[in-house]
N, C-alpha and C positions, 0 to 999 in steps of 0.2 A: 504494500500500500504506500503510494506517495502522498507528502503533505502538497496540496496545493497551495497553500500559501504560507509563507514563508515568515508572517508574526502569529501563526497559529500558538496559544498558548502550550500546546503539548508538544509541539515543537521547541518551543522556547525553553519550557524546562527540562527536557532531554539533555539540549545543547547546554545547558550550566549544569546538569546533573553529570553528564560524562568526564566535567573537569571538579567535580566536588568531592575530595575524596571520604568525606562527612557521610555522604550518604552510603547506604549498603542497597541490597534488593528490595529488602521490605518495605526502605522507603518509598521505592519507585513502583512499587506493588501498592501503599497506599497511595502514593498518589493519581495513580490511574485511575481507579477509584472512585475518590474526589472527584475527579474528571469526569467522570462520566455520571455519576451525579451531577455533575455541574450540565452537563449537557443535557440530560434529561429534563434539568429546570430551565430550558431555554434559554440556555449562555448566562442566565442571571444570576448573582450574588446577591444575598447569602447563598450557601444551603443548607438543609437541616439533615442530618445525622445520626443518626444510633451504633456506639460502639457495636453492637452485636452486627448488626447486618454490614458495617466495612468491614468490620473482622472476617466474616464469613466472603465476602468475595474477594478479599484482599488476600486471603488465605492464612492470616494469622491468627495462634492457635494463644496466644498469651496475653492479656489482659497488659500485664507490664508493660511487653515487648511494642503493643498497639499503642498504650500511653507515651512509652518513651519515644517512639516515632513520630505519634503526631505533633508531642510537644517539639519536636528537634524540628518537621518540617514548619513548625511558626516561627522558631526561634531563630532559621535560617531563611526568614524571608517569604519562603517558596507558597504559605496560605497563612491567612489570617485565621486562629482557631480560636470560639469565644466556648466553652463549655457549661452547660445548662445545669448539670445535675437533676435534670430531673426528667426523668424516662419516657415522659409521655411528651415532652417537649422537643429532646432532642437537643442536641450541640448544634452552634450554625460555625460555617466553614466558610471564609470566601477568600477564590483562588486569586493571588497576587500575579497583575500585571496590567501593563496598561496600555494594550492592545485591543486595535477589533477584530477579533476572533470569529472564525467558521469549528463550527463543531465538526468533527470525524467521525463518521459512521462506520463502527465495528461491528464487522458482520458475526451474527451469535452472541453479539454481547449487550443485553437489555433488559 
């Protein structure tokens, strides 16, 4: 799959994710994520979140491991994370950049 355009947001964070040696896979596992959350909400910021359901498609199995990630991808910039604590509300997330984006349509993944 090619990006068509060339400030796509998931483009952009690939391209600073490949030189950040900060990140590992998990993070570029949640932050897809996100993304596609974000996409689903029509390119719009916030979104709204539940640890359990990005765990489950992000594929991580640890509570900690999800914690320590998302807080690392605020703290490095890459999404603004505000956390709710309270379950029925959800955490809201909004992805950093200041680009106009086209979303990417991945096929089998919705």
């Amino acid at each position: 799959m090619q990006v068509e355009d060339s400030n796509d947001i998931l483009a952009t964070f690939f391209h600073a994710a490949k030189n950040d040696l900060r990140l590992s896979a998990t993070h570029v596992s949640l932050y897809f994520v996100l993304y596609r959350y974000w996409c689903i909400n029509n390119n719009q910021n916030p979104i709204s979140i539940t640890r359990r359901g990005v765990m489950k498609l992000a594929k991580i199995k640890s509570i900690a491991t999800y914690t320590k990630c998302i807080y690392q991808l605020n703290n490095f910039g890459y999404i603004t994370y505000v956390p709710s604590y309270n379950p029925a509300k959800g955490s809201e997330v909004y992805l950093n950049s200041d680009y106009s984006l086209k979303c990417l349509v991945v096929k089998g993944f919705s």
